[in-house]
PASEBA-1860 file (N, C-alpha, C; in nm, 3 decimals):
! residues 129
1> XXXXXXXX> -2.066/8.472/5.289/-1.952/8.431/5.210/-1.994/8.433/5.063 ~ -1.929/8.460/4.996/-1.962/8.472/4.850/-1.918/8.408/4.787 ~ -1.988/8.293/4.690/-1.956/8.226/4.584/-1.839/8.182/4.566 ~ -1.770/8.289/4.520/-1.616/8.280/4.436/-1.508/8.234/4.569 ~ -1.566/8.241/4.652/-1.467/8.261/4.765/-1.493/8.135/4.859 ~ -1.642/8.023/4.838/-1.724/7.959/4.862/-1.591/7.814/4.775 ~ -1.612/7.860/4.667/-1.530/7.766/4.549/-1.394/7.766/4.591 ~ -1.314/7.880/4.596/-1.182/7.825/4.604/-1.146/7.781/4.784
9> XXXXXXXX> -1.253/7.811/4.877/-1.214/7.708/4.959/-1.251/7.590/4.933 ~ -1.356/7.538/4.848/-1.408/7.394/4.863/-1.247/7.346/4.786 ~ -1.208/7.418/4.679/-1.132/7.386/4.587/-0.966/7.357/4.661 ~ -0.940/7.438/4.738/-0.836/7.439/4.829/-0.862/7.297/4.956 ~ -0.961/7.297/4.957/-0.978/7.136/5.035/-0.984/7.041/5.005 ~ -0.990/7.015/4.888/-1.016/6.935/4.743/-0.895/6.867/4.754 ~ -0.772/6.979/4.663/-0.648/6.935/4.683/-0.593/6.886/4.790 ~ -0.583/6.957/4.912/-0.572/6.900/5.036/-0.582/6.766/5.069
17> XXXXXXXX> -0.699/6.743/5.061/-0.732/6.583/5.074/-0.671/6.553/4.993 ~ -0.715/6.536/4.848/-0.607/6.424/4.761/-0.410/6.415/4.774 ~ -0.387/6.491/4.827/-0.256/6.526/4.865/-0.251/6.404/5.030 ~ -0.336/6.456/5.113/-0.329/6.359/5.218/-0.340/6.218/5.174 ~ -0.459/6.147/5.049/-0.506/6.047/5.057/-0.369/5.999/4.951 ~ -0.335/6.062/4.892/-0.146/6.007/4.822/-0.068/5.945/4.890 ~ -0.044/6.009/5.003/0.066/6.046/5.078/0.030/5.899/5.204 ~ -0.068/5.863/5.230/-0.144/5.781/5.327/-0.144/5.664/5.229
25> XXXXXXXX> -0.149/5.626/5.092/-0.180/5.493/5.022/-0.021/5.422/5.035 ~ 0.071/5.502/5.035/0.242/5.406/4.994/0.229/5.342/5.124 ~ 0.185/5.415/5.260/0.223/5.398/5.357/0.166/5.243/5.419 ~ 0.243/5.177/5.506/0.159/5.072/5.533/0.198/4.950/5.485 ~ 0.272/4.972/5.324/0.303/4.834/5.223/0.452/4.786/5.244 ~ 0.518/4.671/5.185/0.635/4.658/5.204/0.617/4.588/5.057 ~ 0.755/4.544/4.938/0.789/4.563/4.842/0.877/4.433/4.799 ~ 0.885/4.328/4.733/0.940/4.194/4.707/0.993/4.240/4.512
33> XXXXXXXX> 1.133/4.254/4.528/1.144/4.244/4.428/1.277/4.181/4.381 ~ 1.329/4.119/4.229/1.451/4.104/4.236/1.447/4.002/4.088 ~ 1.556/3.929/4.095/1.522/3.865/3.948/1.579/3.705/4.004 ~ 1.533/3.648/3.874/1.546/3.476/3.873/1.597/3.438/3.753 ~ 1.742/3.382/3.811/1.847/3.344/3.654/1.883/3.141/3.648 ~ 1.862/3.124/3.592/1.909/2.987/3.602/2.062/2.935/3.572 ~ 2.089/2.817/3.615/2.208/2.765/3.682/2.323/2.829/3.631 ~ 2.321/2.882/3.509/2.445/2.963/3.477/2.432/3.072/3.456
41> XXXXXXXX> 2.309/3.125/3.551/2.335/3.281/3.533/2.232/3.349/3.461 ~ 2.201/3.312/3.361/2.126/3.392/3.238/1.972/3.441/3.312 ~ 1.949/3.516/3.275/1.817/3.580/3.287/1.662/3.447/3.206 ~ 1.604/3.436/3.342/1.465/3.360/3.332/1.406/3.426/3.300 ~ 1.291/3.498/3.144/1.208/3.530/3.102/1.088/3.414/3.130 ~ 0.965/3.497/3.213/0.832/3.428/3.224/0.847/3.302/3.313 ~ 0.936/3.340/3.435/0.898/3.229/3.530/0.810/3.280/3.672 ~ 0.770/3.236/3.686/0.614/3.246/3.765/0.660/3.249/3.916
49> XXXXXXXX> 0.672/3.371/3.946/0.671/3.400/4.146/0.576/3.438/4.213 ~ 0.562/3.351/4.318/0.414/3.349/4.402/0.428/3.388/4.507 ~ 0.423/3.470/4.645/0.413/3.517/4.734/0.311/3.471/4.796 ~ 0.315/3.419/4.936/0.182/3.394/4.996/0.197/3.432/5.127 ~ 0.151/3.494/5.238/0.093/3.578/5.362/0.068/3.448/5.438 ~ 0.164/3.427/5.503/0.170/3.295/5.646/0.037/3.331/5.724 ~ 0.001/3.420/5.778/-0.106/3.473/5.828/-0.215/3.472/5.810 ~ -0.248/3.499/5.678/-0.405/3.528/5.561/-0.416/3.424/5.447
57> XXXXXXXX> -0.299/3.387/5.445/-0.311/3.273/5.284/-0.312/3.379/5.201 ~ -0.261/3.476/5.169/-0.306/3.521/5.065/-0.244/3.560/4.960 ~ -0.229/3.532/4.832/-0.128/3.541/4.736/-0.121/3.594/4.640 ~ 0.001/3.669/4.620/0.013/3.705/4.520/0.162/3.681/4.412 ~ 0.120/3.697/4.216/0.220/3.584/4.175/0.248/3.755/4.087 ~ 0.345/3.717/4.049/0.352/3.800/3.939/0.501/3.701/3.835 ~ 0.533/3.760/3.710/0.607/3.667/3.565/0.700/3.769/3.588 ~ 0.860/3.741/3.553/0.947/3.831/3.533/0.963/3.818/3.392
65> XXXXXXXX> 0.981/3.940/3.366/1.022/3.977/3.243/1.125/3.958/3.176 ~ 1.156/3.973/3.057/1.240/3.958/2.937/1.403/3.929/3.008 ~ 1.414/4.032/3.103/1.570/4.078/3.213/1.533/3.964/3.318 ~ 1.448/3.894/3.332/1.403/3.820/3.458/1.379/3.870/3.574 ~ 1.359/3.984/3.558/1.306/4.099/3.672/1.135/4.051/3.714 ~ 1.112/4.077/3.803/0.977/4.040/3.918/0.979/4.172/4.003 ~ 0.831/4.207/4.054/0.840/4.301/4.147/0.686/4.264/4.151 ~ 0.669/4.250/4.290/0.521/4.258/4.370/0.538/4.374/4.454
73> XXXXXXXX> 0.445/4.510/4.429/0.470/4.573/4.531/0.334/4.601/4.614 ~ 0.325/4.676/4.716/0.177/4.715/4.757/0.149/4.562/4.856 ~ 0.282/4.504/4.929/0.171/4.415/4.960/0.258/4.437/5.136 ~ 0.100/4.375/5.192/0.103/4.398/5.361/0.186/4.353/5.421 ~ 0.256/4.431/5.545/0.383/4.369/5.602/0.347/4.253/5.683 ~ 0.427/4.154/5.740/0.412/3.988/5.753/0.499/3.926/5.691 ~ 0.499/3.781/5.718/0.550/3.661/5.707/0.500/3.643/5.589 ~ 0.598/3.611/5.493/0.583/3.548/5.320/0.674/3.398/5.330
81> XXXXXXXX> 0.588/3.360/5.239/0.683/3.235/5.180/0.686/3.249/5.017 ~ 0.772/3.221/4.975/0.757/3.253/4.745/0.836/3.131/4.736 ~ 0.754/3.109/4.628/0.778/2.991/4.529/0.803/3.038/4.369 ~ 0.884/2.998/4.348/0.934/3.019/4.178/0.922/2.895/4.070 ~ 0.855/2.923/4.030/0.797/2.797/3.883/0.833/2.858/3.768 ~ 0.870/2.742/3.649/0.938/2.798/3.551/0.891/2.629/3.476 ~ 0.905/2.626/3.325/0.856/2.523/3.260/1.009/2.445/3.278 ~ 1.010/2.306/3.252/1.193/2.272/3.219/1.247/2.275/3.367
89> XXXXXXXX> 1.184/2.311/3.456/1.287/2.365/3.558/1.177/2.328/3.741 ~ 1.253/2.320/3.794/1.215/2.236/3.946/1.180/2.335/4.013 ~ 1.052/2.358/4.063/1.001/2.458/4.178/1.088/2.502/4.299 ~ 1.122/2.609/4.289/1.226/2.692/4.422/1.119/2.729/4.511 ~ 1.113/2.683/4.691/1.029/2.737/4.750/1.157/2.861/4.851 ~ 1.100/2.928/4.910/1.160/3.022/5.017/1.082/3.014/5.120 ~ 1.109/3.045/5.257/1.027/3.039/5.335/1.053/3.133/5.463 ~ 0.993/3.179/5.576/1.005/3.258/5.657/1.062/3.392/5.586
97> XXXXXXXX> 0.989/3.469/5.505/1.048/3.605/5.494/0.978/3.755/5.551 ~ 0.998/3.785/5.650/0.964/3.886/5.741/0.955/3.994/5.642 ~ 0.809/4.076/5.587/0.821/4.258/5.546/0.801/4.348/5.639 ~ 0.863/4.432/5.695/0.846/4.535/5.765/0.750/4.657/5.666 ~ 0.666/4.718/5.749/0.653/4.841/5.634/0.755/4.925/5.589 ~ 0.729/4.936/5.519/0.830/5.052/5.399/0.915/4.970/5.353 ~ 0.949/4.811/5.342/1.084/4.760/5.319/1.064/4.727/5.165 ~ 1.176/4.761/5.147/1.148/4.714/4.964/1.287/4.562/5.006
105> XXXXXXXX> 1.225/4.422/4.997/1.308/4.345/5.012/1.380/4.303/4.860 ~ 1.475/4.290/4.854/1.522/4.214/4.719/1.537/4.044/4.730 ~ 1.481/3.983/4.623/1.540/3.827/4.644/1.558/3.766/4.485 ~ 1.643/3.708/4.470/1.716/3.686/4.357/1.636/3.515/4.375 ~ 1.620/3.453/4.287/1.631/3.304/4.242/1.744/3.250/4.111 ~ 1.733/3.145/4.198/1.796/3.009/4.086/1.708/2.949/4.042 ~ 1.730/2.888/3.925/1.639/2.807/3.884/1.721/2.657/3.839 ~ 1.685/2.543/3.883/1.774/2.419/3.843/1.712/2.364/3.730
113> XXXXXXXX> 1.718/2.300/3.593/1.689/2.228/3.529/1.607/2.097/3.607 ~ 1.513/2.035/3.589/1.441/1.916/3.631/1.309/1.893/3.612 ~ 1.254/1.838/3.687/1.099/1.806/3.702/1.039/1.887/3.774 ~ 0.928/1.951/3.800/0.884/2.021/3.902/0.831/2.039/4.087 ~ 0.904/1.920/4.099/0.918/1.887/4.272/0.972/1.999/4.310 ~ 0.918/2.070/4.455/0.925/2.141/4.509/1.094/2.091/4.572 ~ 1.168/2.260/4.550/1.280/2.208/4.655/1.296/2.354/4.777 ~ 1.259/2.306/4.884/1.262/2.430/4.943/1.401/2.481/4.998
121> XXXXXXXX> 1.354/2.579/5.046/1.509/2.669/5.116/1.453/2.692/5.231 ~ 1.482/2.642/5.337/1.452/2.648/5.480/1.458/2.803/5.560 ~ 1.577/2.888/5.515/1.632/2.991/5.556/1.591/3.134/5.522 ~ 1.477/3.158/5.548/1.423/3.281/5.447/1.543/3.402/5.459 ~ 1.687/3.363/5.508/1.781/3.512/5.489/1.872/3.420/5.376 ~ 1.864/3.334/5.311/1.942/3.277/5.229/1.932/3.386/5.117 ~ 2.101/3.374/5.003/2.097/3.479/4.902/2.068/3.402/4.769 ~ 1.985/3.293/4.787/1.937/3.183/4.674/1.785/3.137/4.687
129> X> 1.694/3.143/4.605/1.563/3.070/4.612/1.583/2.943/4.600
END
């Protein structure tokens, strides 16, 4: 086999793989995203959503932005519970929320004016944190 011909198969397998190992990373994850407005609506800039894995403990938070937009994505399908913290304003828990793989779930929060006592939501299909 000669050289040149040596290269563009290594080179042709090259791509190959990285094409497989793309295509194999989305797969597997499920997707939590959505926004958190308080009692009249308005968009929560920088309130703090936590995701945690009933299974593993394991958590992850991410801040919504300016629009009050949040998105955790990349994370393993299972049982979540999220909690929403915000300064001024009373901890929203959620609880029982099932990810299937591939699901991109949406969940919206409220946020109430108060102290920061946890108030949970029993119903993880509720359309309120």
């Amino acid at each position: 086999m000669s050289a040149y011909r040596f290269l563009r198969v290594a080179a042709q397998l090259t791509a190959l793989s990285l094409i497989v190992s793309v295509a194999a990373w989305g797969q597997g994850t499920a997707e939590i995203t959505g926004t958190v407005a308080d009692s009249s609506g308005a968009a929560m800039s920088g309130a703090k959503v936590t995701v945690t894995n009933t299974a593993t403990s394991a958590k992850r938070s991410a801040t919504t932005n300016e629009s009050g937009i949040y998105d955790l994505p990349a994370l393993a399908p299972g049982n979540y519970d999220m909690t929403v913290e915000s300064a001024g304003f009373r901890s929203s828990e959620r609880k029982g929320m099932e990810l299937q793989v591939a699901q991109v779930a949406r969940l919206d929060g409220k946020a109430v004016p108060g102290h920061h006592a946890v108030s949970p939501v029993r119903d993880g299909r509720s359309d309120r944190v």
